[in-house]
C-alpha positions as CSV (number, residue, x, y, z in Angstrom):
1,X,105.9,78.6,-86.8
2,X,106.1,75.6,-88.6
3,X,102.9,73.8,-86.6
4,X,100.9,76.7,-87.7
5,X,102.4,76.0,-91.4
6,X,101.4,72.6,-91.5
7,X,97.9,73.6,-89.9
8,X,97.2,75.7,-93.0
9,X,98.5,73.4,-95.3
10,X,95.9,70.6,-93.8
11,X,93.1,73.1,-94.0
12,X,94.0,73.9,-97.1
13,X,94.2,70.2,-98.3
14,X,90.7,69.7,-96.2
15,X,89.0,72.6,-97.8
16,X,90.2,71.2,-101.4
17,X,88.7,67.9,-100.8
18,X,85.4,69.3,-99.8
19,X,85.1,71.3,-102.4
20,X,85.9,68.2,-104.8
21,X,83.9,65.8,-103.6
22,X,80.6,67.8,-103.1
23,X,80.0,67.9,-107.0
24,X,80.3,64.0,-107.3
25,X,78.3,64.0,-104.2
26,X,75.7,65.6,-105.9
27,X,76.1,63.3,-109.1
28,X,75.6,60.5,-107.5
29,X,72.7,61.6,-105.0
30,X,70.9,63.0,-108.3
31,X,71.3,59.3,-110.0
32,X,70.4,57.6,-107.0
33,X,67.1,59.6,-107.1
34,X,66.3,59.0,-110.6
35,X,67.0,55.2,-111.1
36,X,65.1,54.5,-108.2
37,X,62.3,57.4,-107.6
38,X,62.2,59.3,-111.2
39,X,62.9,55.9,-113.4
40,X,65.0,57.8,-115.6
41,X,62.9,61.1,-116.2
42,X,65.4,63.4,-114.6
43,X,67.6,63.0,-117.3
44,X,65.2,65.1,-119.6
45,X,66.8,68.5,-117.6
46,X,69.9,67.9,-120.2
47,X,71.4,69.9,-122.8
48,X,68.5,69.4,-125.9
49,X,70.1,71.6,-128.7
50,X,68.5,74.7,-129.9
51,X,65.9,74.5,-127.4
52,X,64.8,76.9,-125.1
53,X,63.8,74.2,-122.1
54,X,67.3,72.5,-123.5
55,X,68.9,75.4,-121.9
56,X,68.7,74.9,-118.2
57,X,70.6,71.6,-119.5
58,X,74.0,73.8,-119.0
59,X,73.7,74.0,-115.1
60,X,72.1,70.4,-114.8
61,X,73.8,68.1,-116.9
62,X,77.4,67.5,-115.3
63,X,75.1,66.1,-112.6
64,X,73.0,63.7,-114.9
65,X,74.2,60.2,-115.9
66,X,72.9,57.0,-118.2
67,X,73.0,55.1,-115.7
68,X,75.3,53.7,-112.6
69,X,78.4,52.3,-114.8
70,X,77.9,56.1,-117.0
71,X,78.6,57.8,-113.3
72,X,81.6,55.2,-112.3
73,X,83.4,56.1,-115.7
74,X,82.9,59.9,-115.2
75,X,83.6,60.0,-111.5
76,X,87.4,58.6,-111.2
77,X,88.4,60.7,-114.1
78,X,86.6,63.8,-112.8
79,X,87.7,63.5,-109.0
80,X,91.6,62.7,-110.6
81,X,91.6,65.8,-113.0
82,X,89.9,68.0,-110.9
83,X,91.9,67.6,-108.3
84,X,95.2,68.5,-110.2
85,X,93.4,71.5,-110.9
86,X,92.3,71.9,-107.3
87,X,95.8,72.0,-106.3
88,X,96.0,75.4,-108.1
89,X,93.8,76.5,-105.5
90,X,89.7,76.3,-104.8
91,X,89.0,79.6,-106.4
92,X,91.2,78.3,-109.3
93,X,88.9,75.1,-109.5
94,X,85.5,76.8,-108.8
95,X,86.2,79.7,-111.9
96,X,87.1,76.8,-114.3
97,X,84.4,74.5,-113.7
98,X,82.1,77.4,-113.9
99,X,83.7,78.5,-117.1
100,X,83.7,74.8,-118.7
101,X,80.4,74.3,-117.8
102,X,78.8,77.6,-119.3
103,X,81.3,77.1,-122.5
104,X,80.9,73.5,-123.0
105,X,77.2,73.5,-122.2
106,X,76.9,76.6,-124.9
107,X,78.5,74.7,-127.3
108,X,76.9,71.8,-127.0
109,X,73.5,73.4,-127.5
110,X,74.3,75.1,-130.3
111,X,75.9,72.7,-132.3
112,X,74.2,69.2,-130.7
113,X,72.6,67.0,-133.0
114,X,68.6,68.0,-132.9
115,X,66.6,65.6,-130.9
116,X,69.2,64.6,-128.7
117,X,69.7,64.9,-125.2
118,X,73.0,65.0,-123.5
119,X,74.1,64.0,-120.5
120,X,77.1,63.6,-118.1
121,X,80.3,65.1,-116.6
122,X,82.1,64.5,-118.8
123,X,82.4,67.5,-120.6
124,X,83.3,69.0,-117.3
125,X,86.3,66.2,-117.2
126,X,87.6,67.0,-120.3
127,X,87.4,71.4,-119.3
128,X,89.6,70.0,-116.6
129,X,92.4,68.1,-119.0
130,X,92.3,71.1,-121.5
131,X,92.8,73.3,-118.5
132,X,95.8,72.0,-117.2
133,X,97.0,71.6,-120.9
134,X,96.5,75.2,-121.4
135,X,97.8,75.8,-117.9
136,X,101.4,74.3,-118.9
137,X,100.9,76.2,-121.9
138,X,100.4,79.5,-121.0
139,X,102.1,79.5,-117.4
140,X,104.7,78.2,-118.3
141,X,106.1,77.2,-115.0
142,X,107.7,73.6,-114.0
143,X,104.3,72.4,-111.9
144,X,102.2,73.7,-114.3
145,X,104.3,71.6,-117.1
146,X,104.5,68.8,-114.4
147,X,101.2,68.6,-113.5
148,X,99.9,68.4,-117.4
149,X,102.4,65.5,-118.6
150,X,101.4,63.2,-115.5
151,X,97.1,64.2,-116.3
152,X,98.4,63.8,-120.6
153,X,99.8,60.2,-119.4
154,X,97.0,59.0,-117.4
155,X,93.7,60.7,-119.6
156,X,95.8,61.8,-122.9
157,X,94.0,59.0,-124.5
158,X,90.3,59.9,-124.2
159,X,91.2,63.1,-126.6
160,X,89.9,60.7,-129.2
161,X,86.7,61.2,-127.7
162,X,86.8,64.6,-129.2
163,X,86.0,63.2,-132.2
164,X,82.8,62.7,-134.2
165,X,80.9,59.8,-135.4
166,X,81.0,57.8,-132.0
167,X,77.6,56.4,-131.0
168,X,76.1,57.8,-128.4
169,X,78.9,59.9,-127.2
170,X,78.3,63.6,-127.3
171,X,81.7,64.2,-129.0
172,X,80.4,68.0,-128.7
173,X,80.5,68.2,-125.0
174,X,83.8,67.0,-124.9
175,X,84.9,68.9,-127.5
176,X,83.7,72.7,-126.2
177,X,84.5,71.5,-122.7
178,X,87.9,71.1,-123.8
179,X,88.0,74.6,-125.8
180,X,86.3,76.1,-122.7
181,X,89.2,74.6,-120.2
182,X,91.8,75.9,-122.9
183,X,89.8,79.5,-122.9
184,X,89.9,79.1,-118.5
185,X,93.7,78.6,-118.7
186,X,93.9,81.5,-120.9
187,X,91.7,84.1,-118.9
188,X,93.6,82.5,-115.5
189,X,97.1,82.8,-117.3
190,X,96.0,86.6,-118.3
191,X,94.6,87.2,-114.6
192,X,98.0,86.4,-113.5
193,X,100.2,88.4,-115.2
194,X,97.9,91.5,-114.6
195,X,98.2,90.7,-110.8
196,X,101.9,90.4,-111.6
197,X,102.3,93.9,-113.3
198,X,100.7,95.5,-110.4
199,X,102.5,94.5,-108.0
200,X,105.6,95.6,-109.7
201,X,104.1,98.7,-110.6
């Protein structure tokens, strides 16, 4: 019994980190491809405000980076964060990235600064530190507490890059991809206590 314990816990754990590590895969593939084959141009698929080609920026972006050292700075933090929120489970992780990336990326567009283009996971990163925020928050619950003052102490201090006036940082992604991790921690924390009144029911 307790083999077949530990065989599910090392699925489980090998399940999690496949699911993590495909995204940055896929970040890193796309910026391979466009600093050596597209020169750049692929980063014209990101969020342009008010824009209806901008648009398609929402799915497309968290994989699109500035650059090699642009990637590096968003990959630690992402694989870090998301992977205290992984330990919530995969369905957990999947329904918040989906729900950072659709707020965040909505936000961004509606509020970005015309003209501009933006790039990056980022915004995704900082959906994942509101989320566990939120999660402590609204849970309640000694991990969920635990979990958010060890991601506050090792990120708390890139909330400044919520605000404006920073050159070249879309202050707007991270700001609505913050809101839209608090929002996930809030339909999650909701989702819970429904599943919770019907089993006592």
């Amino acid at each position: 019994m307790t083999s077949s314990h530990n065989n599910n816990n090392g699925e489980a754990l090998k399940s999690g980190l496949m699911v993590l590590t495909v995204p940055v895969i896929l970040m890193w593939v796309s910026e391979i491809a466009d600093q050596l084959i597209f020169h750049g141009a692929l980063d014209r698929f990101g969020i342009m405000p008010r824009t209806t080609f901008g648009l398609r920026g929402i799915l497309f972006s968290p994989f699109l980076h500035l650059g090699f050292l642009h990637l590096v700075a968003n990959t630690i933090p992402f694989l870090v964060l998301g992977g205290f929120v992984i330990i919530r489970g995969i369905g957990r992780f999947i329904g918040v990235s989906i729900v950072v990336m659709i707020l965040g990326g909505l936000g961004t567009w509606l509020v970005g600064g015309g003209g501009t283009v933006h790039v990056g996971a980022s915004g995704v990163v900082f959906g994942y530190l509101g989320f566990l925020i939120g999660n402590a928050i609204f849970e309640r619950s000694f991990v969920a507490i635990a979990i958010a003052l060890i991601a506050g102490a090792l990120y708390g201090g890139i909330l400044f890059g919520l605000l404006p006036g920073q050159c070249g940082i879309s202050w707007e992604g991270h700001l609505f991809g913050f809101l839209g991790g608090v929002i996930a921690a809030k339909i999650f924390a909701n989702g819970q206590s429904e599943k919770g009144k019907s089993a006592v029911t």
